[in-house]
C-alpha positions in Angstrom: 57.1 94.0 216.3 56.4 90.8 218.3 55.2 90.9 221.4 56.2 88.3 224.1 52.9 86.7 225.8 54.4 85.1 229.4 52.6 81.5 230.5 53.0 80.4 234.2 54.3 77.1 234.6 51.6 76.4 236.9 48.3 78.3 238.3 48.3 78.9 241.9 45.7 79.3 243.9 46.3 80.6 247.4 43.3 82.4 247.9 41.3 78.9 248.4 40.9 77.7 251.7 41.4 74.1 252.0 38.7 71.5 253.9 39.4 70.2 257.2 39.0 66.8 255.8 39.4 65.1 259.4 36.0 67.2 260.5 33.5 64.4 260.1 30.2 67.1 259.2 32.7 68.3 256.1 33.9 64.7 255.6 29.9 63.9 255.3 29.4 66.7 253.2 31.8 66.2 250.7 30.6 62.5 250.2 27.3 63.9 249.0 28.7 65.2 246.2 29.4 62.1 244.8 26.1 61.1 243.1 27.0 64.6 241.5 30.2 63.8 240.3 29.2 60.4 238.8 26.3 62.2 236.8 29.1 64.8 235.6 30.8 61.6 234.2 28.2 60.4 232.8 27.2 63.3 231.0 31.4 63.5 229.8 30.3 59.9 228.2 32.5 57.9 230.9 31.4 54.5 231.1 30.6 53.5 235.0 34.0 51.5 234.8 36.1 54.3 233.9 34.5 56.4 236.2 35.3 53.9 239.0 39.2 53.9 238.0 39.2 57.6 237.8 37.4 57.6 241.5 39.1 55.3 243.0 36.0 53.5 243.9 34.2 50.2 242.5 31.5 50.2 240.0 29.2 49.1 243.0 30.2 51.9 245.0 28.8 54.0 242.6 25.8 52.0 241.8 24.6 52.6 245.9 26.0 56.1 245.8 23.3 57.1 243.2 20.6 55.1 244.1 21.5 56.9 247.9 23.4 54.8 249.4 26.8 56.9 250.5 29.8 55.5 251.6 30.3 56.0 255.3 34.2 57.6 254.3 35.9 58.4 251.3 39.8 59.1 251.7 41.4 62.2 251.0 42.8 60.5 247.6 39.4 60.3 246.2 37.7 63.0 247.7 41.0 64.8 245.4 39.4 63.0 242.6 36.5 64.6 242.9 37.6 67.7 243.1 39.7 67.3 239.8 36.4 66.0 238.1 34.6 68.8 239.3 36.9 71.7 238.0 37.7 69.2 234.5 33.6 69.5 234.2 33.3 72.9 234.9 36.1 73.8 232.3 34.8 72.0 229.5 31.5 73.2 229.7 32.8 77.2 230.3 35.1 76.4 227.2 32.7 74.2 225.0 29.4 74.7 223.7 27.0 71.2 223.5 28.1 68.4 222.6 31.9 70.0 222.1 32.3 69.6 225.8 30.6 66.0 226.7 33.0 64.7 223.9 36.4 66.3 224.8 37.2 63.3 227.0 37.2 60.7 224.9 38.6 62.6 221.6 42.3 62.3 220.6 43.9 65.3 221.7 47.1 66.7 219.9 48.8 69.0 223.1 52.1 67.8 223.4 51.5 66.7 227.0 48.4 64.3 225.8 50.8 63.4 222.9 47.6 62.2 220.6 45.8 60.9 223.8 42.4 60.7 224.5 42.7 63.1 227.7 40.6 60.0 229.6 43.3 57.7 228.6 45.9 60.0 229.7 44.0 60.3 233.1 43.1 56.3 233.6 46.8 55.6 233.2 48.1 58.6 235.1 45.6 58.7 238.0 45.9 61.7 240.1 48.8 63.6 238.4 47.6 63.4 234.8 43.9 64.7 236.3 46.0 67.4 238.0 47.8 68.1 234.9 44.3 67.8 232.4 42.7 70.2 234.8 45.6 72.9 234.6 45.5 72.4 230.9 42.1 73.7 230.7 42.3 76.1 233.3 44.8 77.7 231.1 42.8 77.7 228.2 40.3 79.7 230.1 42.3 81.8 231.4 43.8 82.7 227.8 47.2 81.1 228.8 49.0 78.4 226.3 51.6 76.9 228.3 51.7 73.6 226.4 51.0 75.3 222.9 51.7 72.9 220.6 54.2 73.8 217.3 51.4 74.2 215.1 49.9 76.4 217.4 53.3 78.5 218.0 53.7 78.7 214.2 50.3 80.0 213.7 50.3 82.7 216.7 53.9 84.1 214.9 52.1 84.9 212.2 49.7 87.2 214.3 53.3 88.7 216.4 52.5 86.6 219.1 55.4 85.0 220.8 54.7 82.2 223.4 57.1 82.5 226.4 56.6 79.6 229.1 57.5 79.9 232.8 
């Protein structure tokens, strides 16, 4: 008998409370984070150009930020962008072991949304959507949930009586 395996569309996630991001002391303290986020990057093998697209920030901007030098505001754009490549980080290395998860990035990657894409490909051209969309992909994957399962994938759970339902 096959048994039917439900996906959510999307993962939701009302239990978070969001940042007053006019409050200038949590304004100030999510800015520190970004000499963080740039050394996640790094480590993910994104070049400091990429990482400055991805930001929304220039390649200078990143160059003070690590040597100390913060930017007196970031907009609530790239602090989002942050965010994104904070959870993208924290999936790949939950999912991945070694060098599996600094290389995920920049592989080509054959889920249907990604279409053969290099996930950091799909994000440079998509900005904040397609970072949005990489993040639920692997938030899914932890979670155990295949929402974007591609054919291959279907064909190979059917023979185990798995059915993939999406929502």
């Amino acid at each position: 008998m096959t048994q039917a395996l439900y996906v959510p569309a999307a993962a939701e996630h009302l239990h978070q409370r969001l940042p007053d991001l006019s409050d200038p002391e949590t304004a100030r303290r999510l800015t520190a984070a970004l000499p963080a986020v740039v050394r996640m990057l790094d480590d993910l093998q994104v070049n400091r150009g990429q990482q400055a697209r991805l930001l929304d920030l220039s390649e200078r901007t990143l160059q003070r930020a690590l040597q100390g030098d913060l930017p007196k505001r970031l907009s609530v754009d790239q602090f989002t962008r942050m965010s994104l490549v904070t959870g993208i980080y924290k999936a790949l290395r939950i999912l991945f072991v070694g060098e599996a998860s600094k290389v995920w990035l920049t592989r080509p990657n054959g889920r249907r949304t990604l279409n053969g894409q290099r996930p950091l490909d799909y994000m440079l051209s998509g900005g904040i959507p397609a970072m949005l969309t990489v993040r639920q992909l692997l938030d899914a994957d932890r979670s155990g949930q295949f929402g974007d399962a591609a054919a291959e994938d279907r064909a190979r759970a059917a023979k185990v009586g798995v059915r993939v339902v999406e929502g």
